[in-house]
N, C-alpha and C positions, 0 to 999 in steps of 0.2 A: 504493500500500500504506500504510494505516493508521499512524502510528507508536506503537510501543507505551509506554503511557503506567508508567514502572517505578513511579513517586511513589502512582499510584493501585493498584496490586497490593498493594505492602507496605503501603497503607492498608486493601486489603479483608481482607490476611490479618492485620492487629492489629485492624480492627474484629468480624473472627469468633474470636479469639481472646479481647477482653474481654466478649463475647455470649456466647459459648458455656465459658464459663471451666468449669462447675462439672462439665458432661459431659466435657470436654477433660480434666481434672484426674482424675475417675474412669476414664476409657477408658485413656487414656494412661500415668496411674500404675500402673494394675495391666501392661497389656498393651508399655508401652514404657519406663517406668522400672526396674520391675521386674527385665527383663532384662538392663540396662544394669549395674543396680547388682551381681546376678551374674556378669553378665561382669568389672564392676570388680572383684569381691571374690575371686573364682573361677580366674577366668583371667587368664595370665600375658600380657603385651603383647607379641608377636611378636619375634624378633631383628633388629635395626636392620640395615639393607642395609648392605653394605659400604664401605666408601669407598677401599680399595685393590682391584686385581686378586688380589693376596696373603694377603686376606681373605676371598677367595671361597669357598674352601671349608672355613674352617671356618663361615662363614654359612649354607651348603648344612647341614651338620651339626649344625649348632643349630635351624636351621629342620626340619628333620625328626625331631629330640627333640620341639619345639615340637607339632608335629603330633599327635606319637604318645599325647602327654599330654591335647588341648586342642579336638581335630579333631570329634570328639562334642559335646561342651559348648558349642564355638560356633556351630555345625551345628543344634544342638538351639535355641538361643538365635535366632540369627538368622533362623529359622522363627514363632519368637514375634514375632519385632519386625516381620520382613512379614506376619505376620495383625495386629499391631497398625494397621500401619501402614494395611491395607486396609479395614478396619473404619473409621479417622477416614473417608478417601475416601468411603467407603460411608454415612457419615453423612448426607455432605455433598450428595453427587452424584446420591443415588436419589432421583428425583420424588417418591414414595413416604412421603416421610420417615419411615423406618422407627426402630422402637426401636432404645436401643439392644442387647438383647438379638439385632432382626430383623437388624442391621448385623452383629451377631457370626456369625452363622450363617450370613448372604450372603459373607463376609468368607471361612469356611470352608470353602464351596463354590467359592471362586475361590480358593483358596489353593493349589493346583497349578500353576495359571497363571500363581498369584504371581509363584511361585517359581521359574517358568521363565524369565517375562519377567526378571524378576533378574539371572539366570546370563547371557542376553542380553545385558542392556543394558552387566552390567560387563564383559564381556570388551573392550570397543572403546573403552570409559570408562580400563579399566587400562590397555590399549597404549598408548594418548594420552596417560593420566599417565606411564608409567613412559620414553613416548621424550621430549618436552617439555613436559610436566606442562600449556602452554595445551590443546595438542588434548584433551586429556581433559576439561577445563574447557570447552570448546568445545562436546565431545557431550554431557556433562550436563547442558550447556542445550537441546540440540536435543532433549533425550530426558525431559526434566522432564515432557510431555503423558503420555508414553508409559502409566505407572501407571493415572492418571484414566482415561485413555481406556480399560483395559481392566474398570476398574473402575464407570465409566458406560455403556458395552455390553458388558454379560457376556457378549453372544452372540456376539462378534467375538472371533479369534483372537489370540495373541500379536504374529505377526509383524502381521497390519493391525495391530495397537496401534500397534507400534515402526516401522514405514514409516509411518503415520500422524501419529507427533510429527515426524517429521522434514518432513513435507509441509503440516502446519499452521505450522510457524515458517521455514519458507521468508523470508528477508530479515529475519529478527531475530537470527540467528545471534551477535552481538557481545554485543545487551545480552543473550541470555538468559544469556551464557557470565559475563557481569557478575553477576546473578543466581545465577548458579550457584557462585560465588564464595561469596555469603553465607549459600548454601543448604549446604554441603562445609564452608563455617571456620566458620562462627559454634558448635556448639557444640563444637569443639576448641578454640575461641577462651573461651571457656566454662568450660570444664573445666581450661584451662591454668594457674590458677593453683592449685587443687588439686593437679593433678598436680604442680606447680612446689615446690610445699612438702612432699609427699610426697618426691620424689626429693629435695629438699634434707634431710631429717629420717630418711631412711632409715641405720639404724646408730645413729642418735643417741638417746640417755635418753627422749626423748620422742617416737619411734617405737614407742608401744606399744598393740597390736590397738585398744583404744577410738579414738585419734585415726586412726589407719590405715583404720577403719571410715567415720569422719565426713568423710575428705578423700576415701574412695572414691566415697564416697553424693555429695558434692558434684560431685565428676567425672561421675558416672555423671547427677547431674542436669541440666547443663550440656549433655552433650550431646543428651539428652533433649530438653530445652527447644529443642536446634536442630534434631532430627528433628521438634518438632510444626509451628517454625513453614517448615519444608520441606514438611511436607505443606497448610500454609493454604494457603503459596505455590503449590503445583502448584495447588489447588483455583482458587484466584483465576485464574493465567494460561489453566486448565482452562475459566471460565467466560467469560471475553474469546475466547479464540482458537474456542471450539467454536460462537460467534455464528452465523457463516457456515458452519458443516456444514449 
């Protein structure tokens, strides 16, 4: 078995990042910045998990205010950021190379499937996070084809997508979960010092809407910037590992 070369993935996904800048920059800004910066501006950041038993329920009780307010909004959002998200793909992956208007509207048509594959992929993604946060980090790697693949045969179903990433990175299991590492932090990593001066400024004289706005948009772009270069990344490993189909 081949070894997977990681040095050259993050080179092919910064060399379609500085080739492709000016398209990346319009898809992206309207279809995954956009939403990001409404979620920042808009929506409230969930209630932190507890860290006592004794806390549990009023966490239960905050988290379902949480909902009752925010459940729409992010629901509504996070359907925009997977049609963004499927449209880069669709860029990239269709032999066709379609416009990008043709991407937006193939992106549409698979946006169902997205949206399924989605709810799929995270449910086995969150278990793993939430029992030893590696196993989650584990399937994110193993599942990082999953998207491409449904997004490069449109005619193939969710679950082949999702058996499918799992049965192409068969014996790469460690580095992709490496991978997937910088694919999950990099733009919290990003975003963190916004947020970092927000929460420290919050209350303070110079906590007022203008700067509130500029450390959102700064967060909101941060993480952005880590969703596009997650989707180069899949594109890259997408075009190594699909060699041999």
């Amino acid at each position: 078995m081949a070894r997977l070369d990681v040095v050259a993935v993050l080179r092919d996904a910064w060399t379609m990042a500085k080739r492709d800048r000016d398209v990346l920059i319009g898809v992206c800004g309207l279809l995954l910045l956009v939403p990001q910066i409404a979620m920042a501006m808009f929506v409230a950041r969930p209630p932190a998990m507890p860290t006592t038993s004794e806390e549990t329920a009023a966490w239960i009780a905050s988290v379902e205010a949480w909902s009752q307010l925010y459940s729409l909004p992010v629901i509504a959002l996070s359907i925009v950021l997977l049609l963004g998200s499927a449209t880069v793909l669709v860029l990239y992956l269709d032999r066709e190379r379609p416009t990008t208007q043709s991407a937006l509207m193939q992106a549409l048509a698979l946006l169902p499937r997205v949206i399924l594959l989605s709810l799929l992929t995270s449910i086995p993604i969150s278990l793993g996070t939430l029992l030893l946060f590696l196993p989650g980090l584990y399937l994110q790697g193993r599942l990082l084809l999953a998207l491409p693949l449904l997004v490069a045969k449109p005619g193939q179903g969710v679950i082949a997508a999702f058996t499918q990433s799992f049965r192409l990175t068969r014996g790469h299991g460690l580095v992709l979960m490496g991978i997937a590492c910088v694919t999950v932090l990099m733009g919290d990593l990003l975003a963190l010092p916004f947020r970092s001066i927000g929460a420290a400024l919050a209350g303070a004289p110079l906590a007022n809407p203008v700067v509130a706005a500029i450390l959102q948009i700064g967060a909101a772009t941060g993480v952005t910037i880590g969703m596009v270069a997650t989707l180069l990344i899949q594109v890259a490993l997408y075009r190594r590992f699909s060699k041999g189909m």
